[in-house]
C-alpha positions as CSV (number, residue, x, y, z in Angstrom):
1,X,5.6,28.1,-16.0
2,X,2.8,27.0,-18.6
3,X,5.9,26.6,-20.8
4,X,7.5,24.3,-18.8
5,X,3.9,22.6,-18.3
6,X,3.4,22.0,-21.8
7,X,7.1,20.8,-22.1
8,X,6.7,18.4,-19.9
9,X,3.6,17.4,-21.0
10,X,4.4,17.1,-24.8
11,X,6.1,13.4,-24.7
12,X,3.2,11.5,-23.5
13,X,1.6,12.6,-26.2
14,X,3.3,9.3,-27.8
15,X,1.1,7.3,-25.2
16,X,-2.0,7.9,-27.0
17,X,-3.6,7.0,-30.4
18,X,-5.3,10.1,-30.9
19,X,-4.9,14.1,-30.8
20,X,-7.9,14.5,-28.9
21,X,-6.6,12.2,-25.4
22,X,-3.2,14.1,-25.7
23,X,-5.0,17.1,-25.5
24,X,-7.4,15.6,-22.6
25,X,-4.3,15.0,-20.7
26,X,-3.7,18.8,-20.5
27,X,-7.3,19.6,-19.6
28,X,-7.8,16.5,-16.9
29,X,-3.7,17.9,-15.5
30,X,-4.8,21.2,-15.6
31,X,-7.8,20.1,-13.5
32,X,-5.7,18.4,-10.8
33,X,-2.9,21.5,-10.3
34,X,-6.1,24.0,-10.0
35,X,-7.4,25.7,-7.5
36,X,-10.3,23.5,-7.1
37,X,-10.8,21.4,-3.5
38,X,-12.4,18.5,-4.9
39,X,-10.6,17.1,-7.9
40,X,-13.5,15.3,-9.3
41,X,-14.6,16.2,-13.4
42,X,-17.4,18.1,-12.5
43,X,-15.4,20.3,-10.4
44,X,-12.1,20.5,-11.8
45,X,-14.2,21.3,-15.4
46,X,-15.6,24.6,-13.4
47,X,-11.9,26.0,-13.1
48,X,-10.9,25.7,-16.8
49,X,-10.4,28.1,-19.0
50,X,-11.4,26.3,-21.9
51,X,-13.6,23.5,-20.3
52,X,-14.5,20.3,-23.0
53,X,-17.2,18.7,-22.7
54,X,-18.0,16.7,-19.5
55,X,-18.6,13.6,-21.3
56,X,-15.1,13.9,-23.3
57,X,-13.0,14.1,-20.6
58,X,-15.2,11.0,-18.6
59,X,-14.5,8.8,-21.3
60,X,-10.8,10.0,-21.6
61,X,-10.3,8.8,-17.9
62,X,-12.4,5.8,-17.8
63,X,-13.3,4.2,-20.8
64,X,-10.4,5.5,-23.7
65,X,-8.3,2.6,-24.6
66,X,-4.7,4.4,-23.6
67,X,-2.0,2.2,-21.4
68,X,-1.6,3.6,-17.9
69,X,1.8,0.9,-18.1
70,X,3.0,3.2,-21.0
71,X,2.6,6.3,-19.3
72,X,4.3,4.7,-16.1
73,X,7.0,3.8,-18.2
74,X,7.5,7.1,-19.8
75,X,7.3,9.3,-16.8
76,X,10.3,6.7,-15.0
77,X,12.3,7.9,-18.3
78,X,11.8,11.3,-18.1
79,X,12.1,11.6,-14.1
80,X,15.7,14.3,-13.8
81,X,16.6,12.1,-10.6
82,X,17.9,8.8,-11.1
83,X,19.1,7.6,-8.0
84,X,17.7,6.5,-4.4
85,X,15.9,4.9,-1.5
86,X,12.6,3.0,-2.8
87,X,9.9,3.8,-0.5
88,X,7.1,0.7,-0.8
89,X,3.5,1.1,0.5
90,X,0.2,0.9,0.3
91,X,-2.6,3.7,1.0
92,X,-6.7,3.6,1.3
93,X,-8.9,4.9,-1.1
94,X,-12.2,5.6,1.3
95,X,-15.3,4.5,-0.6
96,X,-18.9,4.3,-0.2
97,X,-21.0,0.9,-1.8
98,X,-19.0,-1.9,-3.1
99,X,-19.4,-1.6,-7.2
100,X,-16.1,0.5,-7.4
101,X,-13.1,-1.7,-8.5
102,X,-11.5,-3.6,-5.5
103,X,-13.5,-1.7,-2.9
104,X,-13.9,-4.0,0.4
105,X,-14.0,-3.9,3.9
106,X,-10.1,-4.2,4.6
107,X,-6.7,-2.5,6.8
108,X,-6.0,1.1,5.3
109,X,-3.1,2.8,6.7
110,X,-5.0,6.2,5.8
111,X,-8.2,5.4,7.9
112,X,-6.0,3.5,10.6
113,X,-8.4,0.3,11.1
114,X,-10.7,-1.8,9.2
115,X,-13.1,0.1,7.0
116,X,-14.7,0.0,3.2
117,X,-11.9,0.9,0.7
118,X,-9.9,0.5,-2.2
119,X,-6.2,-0.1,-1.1
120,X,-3.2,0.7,-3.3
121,X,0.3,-0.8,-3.1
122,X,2.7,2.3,-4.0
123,X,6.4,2.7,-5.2
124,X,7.9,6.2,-4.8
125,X,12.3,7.6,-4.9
126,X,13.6,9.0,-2.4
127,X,16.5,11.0,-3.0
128,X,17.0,12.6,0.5
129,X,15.6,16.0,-1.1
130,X,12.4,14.7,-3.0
131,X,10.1,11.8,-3.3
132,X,9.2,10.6,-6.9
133,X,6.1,8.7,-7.0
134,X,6.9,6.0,-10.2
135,X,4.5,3.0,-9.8
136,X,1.3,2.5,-8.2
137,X,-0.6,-0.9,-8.8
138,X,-4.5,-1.7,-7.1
139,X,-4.8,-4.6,-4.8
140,X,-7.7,-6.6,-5.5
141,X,-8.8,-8.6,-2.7
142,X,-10.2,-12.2,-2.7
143,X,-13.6,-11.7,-2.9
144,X,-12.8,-9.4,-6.0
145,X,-10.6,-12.1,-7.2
146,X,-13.2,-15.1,-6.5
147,X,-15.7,-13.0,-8.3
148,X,-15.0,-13.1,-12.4
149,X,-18.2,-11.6,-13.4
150,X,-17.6,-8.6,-11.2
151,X,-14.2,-8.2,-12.3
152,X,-15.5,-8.3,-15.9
153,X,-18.5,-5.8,-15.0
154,X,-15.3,-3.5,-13.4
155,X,-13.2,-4.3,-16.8
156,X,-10.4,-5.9,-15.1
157,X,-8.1,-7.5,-17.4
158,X,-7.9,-11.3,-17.7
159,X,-6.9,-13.4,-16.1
160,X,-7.5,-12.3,-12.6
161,X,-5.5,-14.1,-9.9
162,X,-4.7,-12.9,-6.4
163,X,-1.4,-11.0,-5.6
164,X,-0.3,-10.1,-2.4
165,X,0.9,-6.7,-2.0
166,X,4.4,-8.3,-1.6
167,X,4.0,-9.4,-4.5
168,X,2.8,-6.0,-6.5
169,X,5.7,-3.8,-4.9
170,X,8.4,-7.0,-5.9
171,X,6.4,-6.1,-9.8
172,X,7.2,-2.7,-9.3
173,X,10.4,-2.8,-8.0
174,X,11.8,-4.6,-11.3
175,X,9.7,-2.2,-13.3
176,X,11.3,0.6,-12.3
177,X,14.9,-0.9,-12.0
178,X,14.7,-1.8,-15.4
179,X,13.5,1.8,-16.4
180,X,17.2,2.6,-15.4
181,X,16.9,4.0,-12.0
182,X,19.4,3.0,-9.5
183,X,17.9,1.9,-6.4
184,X,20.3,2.0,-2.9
185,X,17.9,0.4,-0.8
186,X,14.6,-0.5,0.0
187,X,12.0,0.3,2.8
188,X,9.0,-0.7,4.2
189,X,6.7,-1.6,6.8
190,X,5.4,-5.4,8.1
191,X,3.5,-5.8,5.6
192,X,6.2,-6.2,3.1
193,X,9.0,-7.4,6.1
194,X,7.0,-10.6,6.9
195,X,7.2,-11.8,3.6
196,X,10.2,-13.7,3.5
197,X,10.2,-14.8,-0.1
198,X,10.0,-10.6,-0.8
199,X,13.0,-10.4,1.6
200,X,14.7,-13.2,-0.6
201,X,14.0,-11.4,-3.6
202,X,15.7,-8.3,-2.1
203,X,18.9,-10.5,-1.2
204,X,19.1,-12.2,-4.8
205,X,19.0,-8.6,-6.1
206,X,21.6,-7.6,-3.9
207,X,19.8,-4.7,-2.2
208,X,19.9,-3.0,0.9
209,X,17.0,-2.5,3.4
210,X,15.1,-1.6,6.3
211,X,11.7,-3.7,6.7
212,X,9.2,-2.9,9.7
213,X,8.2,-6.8,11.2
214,X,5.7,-8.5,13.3
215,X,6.9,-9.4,16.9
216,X,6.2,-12.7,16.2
217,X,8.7,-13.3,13.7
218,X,11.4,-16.0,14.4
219,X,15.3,-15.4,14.4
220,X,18.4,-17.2,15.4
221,X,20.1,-15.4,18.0
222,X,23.6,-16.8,16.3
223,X,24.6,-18.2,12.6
224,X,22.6,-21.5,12.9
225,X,24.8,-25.0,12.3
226,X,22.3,-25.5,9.5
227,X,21.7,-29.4,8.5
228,X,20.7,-29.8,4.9
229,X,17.5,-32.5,4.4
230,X,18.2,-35.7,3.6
231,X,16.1,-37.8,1.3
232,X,16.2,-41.7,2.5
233,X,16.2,-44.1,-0.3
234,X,12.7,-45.3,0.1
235,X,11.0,-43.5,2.3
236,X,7.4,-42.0,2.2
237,X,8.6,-38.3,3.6
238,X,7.9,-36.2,0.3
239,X,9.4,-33.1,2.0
240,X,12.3,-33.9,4.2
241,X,13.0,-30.8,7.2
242,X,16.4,-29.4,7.6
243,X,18.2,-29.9,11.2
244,X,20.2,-28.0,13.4
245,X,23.6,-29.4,15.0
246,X,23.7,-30.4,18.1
247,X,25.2,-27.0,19.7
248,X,22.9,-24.4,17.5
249,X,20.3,-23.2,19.8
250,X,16.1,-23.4,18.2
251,X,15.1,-19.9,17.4
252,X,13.6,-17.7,19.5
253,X,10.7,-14.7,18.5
254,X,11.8,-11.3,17.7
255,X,9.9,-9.9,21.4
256,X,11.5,-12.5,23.3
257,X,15.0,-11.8,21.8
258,X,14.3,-7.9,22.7
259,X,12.9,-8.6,26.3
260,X,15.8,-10.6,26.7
261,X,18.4,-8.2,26.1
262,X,20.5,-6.2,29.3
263,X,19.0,-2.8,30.3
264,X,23.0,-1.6,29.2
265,X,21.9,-3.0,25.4
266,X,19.0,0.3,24.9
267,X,20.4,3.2,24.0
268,X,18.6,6.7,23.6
269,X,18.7,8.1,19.9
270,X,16.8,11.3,18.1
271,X,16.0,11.9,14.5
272,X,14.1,14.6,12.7
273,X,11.9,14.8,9.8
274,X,12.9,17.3,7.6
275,X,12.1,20.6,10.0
276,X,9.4,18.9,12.6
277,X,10.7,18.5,16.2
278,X,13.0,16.0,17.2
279,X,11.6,12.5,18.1
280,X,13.7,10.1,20.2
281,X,13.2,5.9,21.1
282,X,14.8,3.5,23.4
283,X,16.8,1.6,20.4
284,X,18.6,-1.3,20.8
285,X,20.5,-3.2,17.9
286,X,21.4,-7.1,17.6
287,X,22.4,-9.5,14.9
288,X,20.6,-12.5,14.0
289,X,19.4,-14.9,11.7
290,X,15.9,-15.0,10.3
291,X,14.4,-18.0,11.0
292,X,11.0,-18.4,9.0
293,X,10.7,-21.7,7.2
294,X,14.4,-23.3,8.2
295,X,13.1,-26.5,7.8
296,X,12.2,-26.1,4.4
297,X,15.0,-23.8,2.7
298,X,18.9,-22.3,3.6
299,X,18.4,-19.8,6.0
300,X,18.9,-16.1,4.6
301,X,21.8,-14.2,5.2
302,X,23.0,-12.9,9.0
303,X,21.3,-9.3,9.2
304,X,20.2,-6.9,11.8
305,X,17.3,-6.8,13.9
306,X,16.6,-3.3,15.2
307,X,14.2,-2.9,18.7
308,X,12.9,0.6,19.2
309,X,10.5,1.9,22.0
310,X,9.4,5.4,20.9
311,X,9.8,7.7,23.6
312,X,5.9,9.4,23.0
313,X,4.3,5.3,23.4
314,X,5.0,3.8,26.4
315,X,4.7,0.1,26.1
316,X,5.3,-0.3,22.4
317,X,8.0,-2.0,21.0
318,X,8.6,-1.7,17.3
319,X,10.9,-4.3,15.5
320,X,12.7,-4.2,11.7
321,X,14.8,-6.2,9.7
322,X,18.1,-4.1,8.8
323,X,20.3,-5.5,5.7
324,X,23.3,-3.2,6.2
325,X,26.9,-4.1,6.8
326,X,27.9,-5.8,10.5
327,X,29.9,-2.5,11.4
328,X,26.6,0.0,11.0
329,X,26.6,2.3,14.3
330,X,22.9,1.8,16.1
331,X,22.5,5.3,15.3
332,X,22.9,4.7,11.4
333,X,20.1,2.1,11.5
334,X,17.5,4.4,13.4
335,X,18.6,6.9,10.8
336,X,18.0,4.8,8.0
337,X,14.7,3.0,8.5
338,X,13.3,6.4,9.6
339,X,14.1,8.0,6.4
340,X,10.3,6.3,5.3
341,X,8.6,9.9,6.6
342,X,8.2,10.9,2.9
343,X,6.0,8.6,1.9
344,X,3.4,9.8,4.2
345,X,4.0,13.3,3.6
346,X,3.6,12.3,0.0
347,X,0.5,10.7,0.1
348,X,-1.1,14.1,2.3
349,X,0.7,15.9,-1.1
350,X,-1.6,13.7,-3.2
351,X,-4.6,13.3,-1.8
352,X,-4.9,16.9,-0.6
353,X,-3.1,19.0,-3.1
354,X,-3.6,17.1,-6.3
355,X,-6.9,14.7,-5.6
356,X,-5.4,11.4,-5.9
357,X,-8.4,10.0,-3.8
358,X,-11.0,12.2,-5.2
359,X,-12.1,10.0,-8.4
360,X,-15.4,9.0,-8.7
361,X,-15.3,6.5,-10.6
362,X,-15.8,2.5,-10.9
363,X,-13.7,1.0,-13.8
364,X,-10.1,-0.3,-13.4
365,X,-8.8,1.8,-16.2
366,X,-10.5,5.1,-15.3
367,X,-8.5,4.0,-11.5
368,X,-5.3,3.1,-13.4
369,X,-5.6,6.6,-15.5
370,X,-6.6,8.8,-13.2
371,X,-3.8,7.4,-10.7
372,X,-0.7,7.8,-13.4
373,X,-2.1,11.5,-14.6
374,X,-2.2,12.3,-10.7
375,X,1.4,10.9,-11.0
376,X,2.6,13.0,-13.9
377,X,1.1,16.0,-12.1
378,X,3.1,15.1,-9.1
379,X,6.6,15.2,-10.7
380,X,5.9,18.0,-13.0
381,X,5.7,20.3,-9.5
382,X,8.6,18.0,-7.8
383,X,10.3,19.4,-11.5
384,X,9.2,23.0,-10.5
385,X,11.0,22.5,-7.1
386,X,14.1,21.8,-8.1
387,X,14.4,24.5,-10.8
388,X,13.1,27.1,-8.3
389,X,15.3,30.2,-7.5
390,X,14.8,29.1,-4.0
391,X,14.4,25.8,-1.6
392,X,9.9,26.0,-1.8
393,X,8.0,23.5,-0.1
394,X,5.5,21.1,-2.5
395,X,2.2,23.4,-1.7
396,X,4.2,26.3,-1.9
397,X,5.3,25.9,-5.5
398,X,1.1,24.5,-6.4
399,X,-0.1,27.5,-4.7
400,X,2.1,29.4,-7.3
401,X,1.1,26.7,-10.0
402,X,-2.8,27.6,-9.0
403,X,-2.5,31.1,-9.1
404,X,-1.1,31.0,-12.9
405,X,-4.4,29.0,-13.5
406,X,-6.9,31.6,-11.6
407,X,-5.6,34.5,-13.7
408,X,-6.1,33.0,-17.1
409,X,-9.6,31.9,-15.6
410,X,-10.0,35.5,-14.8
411,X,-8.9,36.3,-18.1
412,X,-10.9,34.4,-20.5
413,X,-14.2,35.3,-18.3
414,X,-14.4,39.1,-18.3
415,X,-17.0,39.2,-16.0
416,X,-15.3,37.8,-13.3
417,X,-12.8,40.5,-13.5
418,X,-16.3,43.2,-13.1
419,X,-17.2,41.5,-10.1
420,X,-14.3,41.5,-8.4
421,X,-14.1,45.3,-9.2
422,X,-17.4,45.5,-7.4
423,X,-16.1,43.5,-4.5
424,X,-13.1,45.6,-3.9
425,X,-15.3,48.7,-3.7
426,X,-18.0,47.4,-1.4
427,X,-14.9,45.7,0.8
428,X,-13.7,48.8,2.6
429,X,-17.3,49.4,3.8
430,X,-18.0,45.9,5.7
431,X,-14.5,46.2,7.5
């Protein structure tokens, strides 16, 4: 196994200027896959055999002039599976004060409300048997963005303009298509679905997918009779509006098309993720035509618009925009949009397993390193999994990945190995 760790390890070697970071990048990855519960340097440095120097490996992560981008770049290369579902996202980062880069009082997913955090829009492959994390970008909100000294105290690189997280995962998404990986679809919740210039973007690039949406999203409940605007030799209108013919009905919201529909329109459908019980919803399945800014541009393409009403929350109604073929059973949609379960599990994979939350640090490139080596980490034991003898769950193949660690820990400090001897003798008699 610490064959196959140093294999894998070797070809970023050619992200770095110097023998000394390539050989950090083994010490701060060796940190991450041990045994220790709080993956920050002072901790991690405890469970090495052959510890450097706390201030080496600080200034490897933080301050060391290496490209995250290049390492992002070369783990997409060298990932063995090159097809699937992109799973887009973004996960909290709880943080105390307000001097680490983008920290602010904003939504996180993790903490489920509003609280003080640094937020990160992720991009991780699905393949139906493992997730790939391959991009992960740090949303800086507007009071970071407003703020050009603090960005330059944090060592965020000029210039510094505000990007939705729409706009990050659309960055992403091209990133890693161009890296060669073939993408089927795309998933996501609201956050990304109520953008409807990202859900352009997904049409131009011909992809399918399954967005969660607002209720208050408009939609055309048929193909509207859409009315190009007209620019009248001299008049003052700048920006003409689009009309509808006479027979096409306005738009209605995406609630108000679902309370609408016939009791006879819900139908009861299960799924299961991966081996947890079965979960079942009210489902019911329609197509339409999103509205959002008709006035303005060509309405997108006819798509679905999926209703569900989870059995487990009465009274909630949950709504996504489905770009799959007109024929696509109700049950193939619930299926489909569902299949965004491993990006939770992942992040629960990261944060506990491997520390991806744990950095202590303030600068933008100690978040951006620490981030991509948590990365590399990841797919090294998603690597491990596949190869195994066996189908082994992620913390069953670190647990065997930790224990290789303890026992050269053991055997480099001999006096560990005397006071275990010592345990084991005194054991029998507290029993």
């Amino acid at each position: 196994m610490l064959e196959r760790l140093v294999a894998w390890l070797t070809p970023f070697a050619a992200c770095f200027g110097h023998r000394a970071q390539a050989v950090a990048l083994g010490h701060y990855t060796a940190g991450l896959l041990s045994d220790s519960p709080r993956k920050s340097m002072q901790a991690m440095l405890t469970r090495l055999t052959d510890p450097p120097a706390y201030q080496s490996l600080q200034h490897f992560i933080t301050h060391a002039p290496w490209s995250a981008a290049k390492m992002w770049r070369e783990l997409r290369a060298r990932v063995p599976e090159r097809r699937g579902i992109l799973l887009l996202d973004d996960t909290g980062f709880p943080k105390k004060g307000d001097r680490s880069v983008g920290v602010a009082r904003q939504y996180s997913g993790s903490l489920g409300k509003v609280g003080n955090c640094q937020v990160a829009v992720t991009a991780a492959l699905w393949t139906g048997a493992r997730a790939w994390l391959l991009g992960a970008a740090l949303y800086l909100p507007e009071r970071w963005t407003s703020d050009a000294a603090r960005c330059a105290h944090a060592g965020v690189p000029e210039p510094v303009r505000l990007k939705k997280k729409w706009e990050l995962a659309l960055t992403l998404l091209r990133e890693i298509r161009a890296a060669g990986i073939e993408l089927t679809a795309v998933l996501s919740d609201s956050g990304y679905g109520d953008a409807t210039a990202f859900r352009t973007a997904l049409h131009r690039l011909k992809l399918a997918y399954g967005l969660g949406i607002s209720c208050t999203l408009t939609v055309f409940l048929a193909r509207p009779d859409w009315r190009a605007p007209r620019v009248v030799a001299g008049s003052r209108q700048r920006r003409p509006r689009a009309t509808l013919g006479a027979g096409t009905p306005g738009p209605v919201t995406v609630q108000a098309a679902a309370d609408a529909l016939p009791p006879t329109a819900w139908h009861r459908v299960t799924w299961r993720f991966a081996d947890q019980p079965d979960r079942a919803a009210r489902c019911a399945a329609l197509r339409v035509t999103p509205a959002h800014d008709w006035t303005r541009t060509r309405p997108l393409p006819e798509i679905w618009l999926l209703c569900e009403r989870p059995e487990d929350r009465p009274g909630v109604t949950k709504y996504y925009f489905v770009h799959l073929p007109a024929d696509t059973p109700l049950r193939d949609l619930v299926t489909f949009v569902h299949q965004r379960w491993p990006i939770e599990q992942q992040y629960q994979q990261l944060k506990t397993e491997l520390g991806l939350d744990h950095f202590e640090g303030r600068t933008y490139a100690g978040w951006t390193h620490h981030v991509v080596v948590s990365a590399v980490a990841y797919a090294f034991l998603q690597q491990e999994r596949m190869h195994a003898a066996t189908a082994l769950t992620f913390e069953a193949v670190h647990t065997m990945v930790m224990e290789v660690f303890v026992g050269l820990l053991f055997a480099s400090r001999p006096r560990y190995a005397a006071w275990m001897a010592k345990a084991r003798q005194l054991l029998p008699l507290r029993l």
